[in-house]
C-alpha positions in Angstrom: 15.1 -19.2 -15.8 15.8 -15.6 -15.3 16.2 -15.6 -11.9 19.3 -17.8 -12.5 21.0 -14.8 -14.2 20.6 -12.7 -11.1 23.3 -13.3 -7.9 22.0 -14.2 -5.2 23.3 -11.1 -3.4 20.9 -9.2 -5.6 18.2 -11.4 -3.8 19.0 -11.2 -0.6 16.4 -9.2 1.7 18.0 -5.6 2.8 19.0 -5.1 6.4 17.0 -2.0 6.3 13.6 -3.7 5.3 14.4 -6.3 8.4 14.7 -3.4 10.7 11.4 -1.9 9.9 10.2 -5.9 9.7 11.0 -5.7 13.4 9.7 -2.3 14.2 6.7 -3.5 13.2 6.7 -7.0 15.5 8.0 -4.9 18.3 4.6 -2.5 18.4 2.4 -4.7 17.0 3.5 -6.6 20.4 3.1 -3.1 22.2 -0.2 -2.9 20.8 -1.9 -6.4 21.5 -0.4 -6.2 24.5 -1.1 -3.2 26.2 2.6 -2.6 26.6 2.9 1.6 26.0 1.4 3.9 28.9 -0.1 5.8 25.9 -1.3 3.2 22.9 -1.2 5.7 20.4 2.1 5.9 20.5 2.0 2.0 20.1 -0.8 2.1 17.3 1.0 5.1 14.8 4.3 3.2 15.3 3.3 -0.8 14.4 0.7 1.1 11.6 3.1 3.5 10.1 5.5 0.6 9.8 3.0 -1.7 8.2 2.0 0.7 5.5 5.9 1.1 4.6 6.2 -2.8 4.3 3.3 -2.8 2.5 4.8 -0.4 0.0 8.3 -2.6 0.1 5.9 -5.3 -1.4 3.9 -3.5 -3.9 7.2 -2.4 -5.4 8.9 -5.4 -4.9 5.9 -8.0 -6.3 6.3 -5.2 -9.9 10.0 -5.8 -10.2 9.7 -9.4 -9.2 6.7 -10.2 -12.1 9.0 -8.2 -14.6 12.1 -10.2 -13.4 10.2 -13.3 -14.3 8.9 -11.7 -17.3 12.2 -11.0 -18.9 13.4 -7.6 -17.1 16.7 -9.2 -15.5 17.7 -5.8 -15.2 15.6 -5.3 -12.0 18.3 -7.5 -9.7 20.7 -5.1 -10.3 18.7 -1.7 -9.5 18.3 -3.3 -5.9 14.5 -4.1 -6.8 14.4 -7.1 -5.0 15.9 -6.6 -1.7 12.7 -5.0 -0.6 15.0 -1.8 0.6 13.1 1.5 0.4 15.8 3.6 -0.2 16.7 1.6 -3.9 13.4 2.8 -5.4 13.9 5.3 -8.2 11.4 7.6 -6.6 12.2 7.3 -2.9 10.1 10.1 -2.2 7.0 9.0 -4.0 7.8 5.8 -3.1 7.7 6.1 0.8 7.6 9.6 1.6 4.9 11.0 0.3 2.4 7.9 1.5 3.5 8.2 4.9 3.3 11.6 4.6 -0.6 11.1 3.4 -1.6 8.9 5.9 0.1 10.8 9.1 -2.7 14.0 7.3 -5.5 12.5 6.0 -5.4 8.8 6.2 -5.3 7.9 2.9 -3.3 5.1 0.9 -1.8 7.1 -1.9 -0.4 5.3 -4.5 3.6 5.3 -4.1 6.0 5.4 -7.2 8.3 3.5 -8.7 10.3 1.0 -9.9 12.0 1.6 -13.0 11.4 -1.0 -15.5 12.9 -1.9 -18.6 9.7 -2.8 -20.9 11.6 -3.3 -23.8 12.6 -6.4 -22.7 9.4 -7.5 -21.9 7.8 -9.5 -24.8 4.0 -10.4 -24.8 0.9 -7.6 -23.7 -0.2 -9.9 -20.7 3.3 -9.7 -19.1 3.0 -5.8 -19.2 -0.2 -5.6 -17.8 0.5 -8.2 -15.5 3.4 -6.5 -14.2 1.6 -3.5 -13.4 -1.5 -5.1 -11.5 1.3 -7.5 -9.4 1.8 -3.9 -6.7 -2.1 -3.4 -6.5 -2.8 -7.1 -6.3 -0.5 -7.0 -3.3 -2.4 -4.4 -1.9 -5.5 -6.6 -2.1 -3.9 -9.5 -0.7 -2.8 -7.1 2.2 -6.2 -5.7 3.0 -7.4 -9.9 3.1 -4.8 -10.5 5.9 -5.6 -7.3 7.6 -8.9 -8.4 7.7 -9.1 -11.7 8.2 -10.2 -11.5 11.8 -13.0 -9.4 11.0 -14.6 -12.0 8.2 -13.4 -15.2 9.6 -15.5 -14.3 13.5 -12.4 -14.7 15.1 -11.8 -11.8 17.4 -12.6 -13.4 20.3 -9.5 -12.4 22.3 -8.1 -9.6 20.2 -7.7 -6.6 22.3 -9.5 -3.6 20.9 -6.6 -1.7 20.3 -5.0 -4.0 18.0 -8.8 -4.8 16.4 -9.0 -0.6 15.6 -5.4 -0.5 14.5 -5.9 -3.5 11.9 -9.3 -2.0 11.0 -7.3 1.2 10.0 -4.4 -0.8 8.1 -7.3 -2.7 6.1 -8.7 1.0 4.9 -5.2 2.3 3.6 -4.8 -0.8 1.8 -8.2 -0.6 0.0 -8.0 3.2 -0.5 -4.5 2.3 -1.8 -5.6 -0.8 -4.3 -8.4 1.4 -5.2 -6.7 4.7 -6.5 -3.8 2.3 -7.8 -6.4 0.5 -10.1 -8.1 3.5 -11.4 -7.1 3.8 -15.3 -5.7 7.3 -14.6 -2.2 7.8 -16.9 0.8 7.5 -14.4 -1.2 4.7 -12.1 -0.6 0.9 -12.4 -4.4 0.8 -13.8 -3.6 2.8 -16.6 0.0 0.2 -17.3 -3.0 -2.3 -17.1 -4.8 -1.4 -19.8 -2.0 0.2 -21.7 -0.3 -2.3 -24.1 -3.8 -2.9 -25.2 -4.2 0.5 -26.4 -3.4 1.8 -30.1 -0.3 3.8 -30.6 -2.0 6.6 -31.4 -3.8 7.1 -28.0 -1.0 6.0 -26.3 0.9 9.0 -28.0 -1.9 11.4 -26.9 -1.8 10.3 -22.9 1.5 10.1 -22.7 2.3 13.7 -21.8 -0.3 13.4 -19.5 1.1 10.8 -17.2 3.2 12.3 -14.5 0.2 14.7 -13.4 -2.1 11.5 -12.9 -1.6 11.6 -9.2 -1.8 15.0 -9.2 -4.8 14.8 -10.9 -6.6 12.0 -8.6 -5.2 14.0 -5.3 -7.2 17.1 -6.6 -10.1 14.9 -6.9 -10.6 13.9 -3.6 -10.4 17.5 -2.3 -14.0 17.8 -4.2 -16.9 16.9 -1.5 -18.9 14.9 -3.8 -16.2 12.9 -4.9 -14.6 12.2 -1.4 -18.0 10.8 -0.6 -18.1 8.6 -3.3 -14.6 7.5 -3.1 -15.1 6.7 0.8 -18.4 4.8 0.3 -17.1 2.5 -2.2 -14.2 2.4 0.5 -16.5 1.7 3.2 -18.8 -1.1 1.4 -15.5 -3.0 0.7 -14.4 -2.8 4.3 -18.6 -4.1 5.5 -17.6 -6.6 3.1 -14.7 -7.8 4.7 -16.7 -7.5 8.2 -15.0 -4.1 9.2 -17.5 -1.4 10.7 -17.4 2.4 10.8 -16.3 2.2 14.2 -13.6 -0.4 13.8 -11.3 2.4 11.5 -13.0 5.6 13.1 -11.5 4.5 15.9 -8.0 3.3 14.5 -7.4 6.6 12.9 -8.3 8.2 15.9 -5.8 6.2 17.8 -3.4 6.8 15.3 -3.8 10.3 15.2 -2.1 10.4 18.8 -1.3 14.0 18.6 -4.9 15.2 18.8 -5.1 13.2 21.7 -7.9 10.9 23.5 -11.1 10.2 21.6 -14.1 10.1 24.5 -15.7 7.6 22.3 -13.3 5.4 21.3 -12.0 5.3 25.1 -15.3 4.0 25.6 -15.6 1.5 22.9 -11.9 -0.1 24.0 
């Protein structure tokens, strides 16, 4: 219905996302394989590109819910070519989470695609449209980890084990915060159109310091521990260890070089 009132060219998957499609193949190759003299190198690379196709589809599956809710605008903003670079916020779309991972390993929430609500009819669509990026998020973390909870890493070379342990934590860490119903997050657009007008009024101003807000957070000790534990029983969950994504952020971390334990554990 309205995807027939979008051309086909405003469909069709950007070159750019490809390339970074194949970046990832390439070292995810280098990784299982052993291919790189240093596997760091080989780890940061097929990671780093991961976590920026994962952000490619948490934008993308938000414009593709709103385009089949009723935003046909969102074909012609570039939305669903999966490129990067046609986000309205590049910076807090990309940037910044790459940028947070390469310091602290964490899956901040990007920003955003810009969507046209007031063509959306119907509370469910809008809150459905904001939990389609997290979702995807969630569904990422499952594939990541699906080695892990279906016993099935017989074979799997430890390098590529630790590096999907560590893509698995940025995509809970990243679903996580993304849920929370902080103004300015996709929880908050959750529970949003079910809110009165008046309290929306009140929050509104509120919403582009949310992130600012949940970053500030986690610099408080108590709440970093909480945050990480809830973090860490999802990942036991899904059959990942401490030592699993220890050691993949370690090995991703290739600048601080070799981790004695971690060599051993390979």
């Amino acid at each position: 219905m309205t995807t027939a009132t979008t051309r086909s060219a405003e469909r069709r998957i950007s070159p750019v996302f490809l390339g970074i499609l194949a970046v990832t193949a390439v070292t995810g190759w280098a990784t299982w394989t052993g291919f790189a003299e240093q596997p760091g190198v080989a780890v940061f690379l097929f990671v780093t590109a991961a976590w920026i196709v994962s952000l490619c589809l948490h934008e993308y599956a938000h414009a593709r819910t709103a385009l089949h809710s009723g935003d046909i605008s969102v074909g012609a903003k570039g939305y669903l070519t999966l490129n990067p670079l046609k986000y309205t916020h590049a910076l807090l779309s990309v940037v910044l989470p790459v940028l947070f991972v390469i310091m602290g390993g964490i899956g901040l929430p990007g920003g955003a695609v810009f969507i046209e609500r007031a063509r959306i009819r119907g509370r469910w669509r809008h809150s459905l449209i904001s939990a389609a990026g997290p979702l995807t998020n969630v569904l990422f973390a499952v594939v990541c980890t699906a080695p892990f909870w279906l016993d099935a890493l017989d074979g799997v070379p430890a390098d590529f084990r630790f590096a999907l342990a560590f893509l698995a934590l940025l995509q809970v860490t990243a679903a996580i915060l993304n849920f929370l119903p902080v103004p300015g997050l996709d929880g908050y657009g959750v529970i949003e159109p079910w809110l009165s007008y008046n309290v929306k009024r009140q929050v509104e101003p509120f919403a582009p310091f949310g992130l600012l807000f949940v970053f500030a957070l986690l610099w408080v000790p108590s709440v970093n521990g909480v945050f990480f534990d809830m973090v860490d029983a999802v990942l036991r969950a899904l059959g990942i260890g401490d030592v699993e994504t220890y050691c993949g952020q370690s090995l991703y971390r290739v600048w601080e070089g070799t981790n004695e334990f971690c060599a051993v554990s390979r």
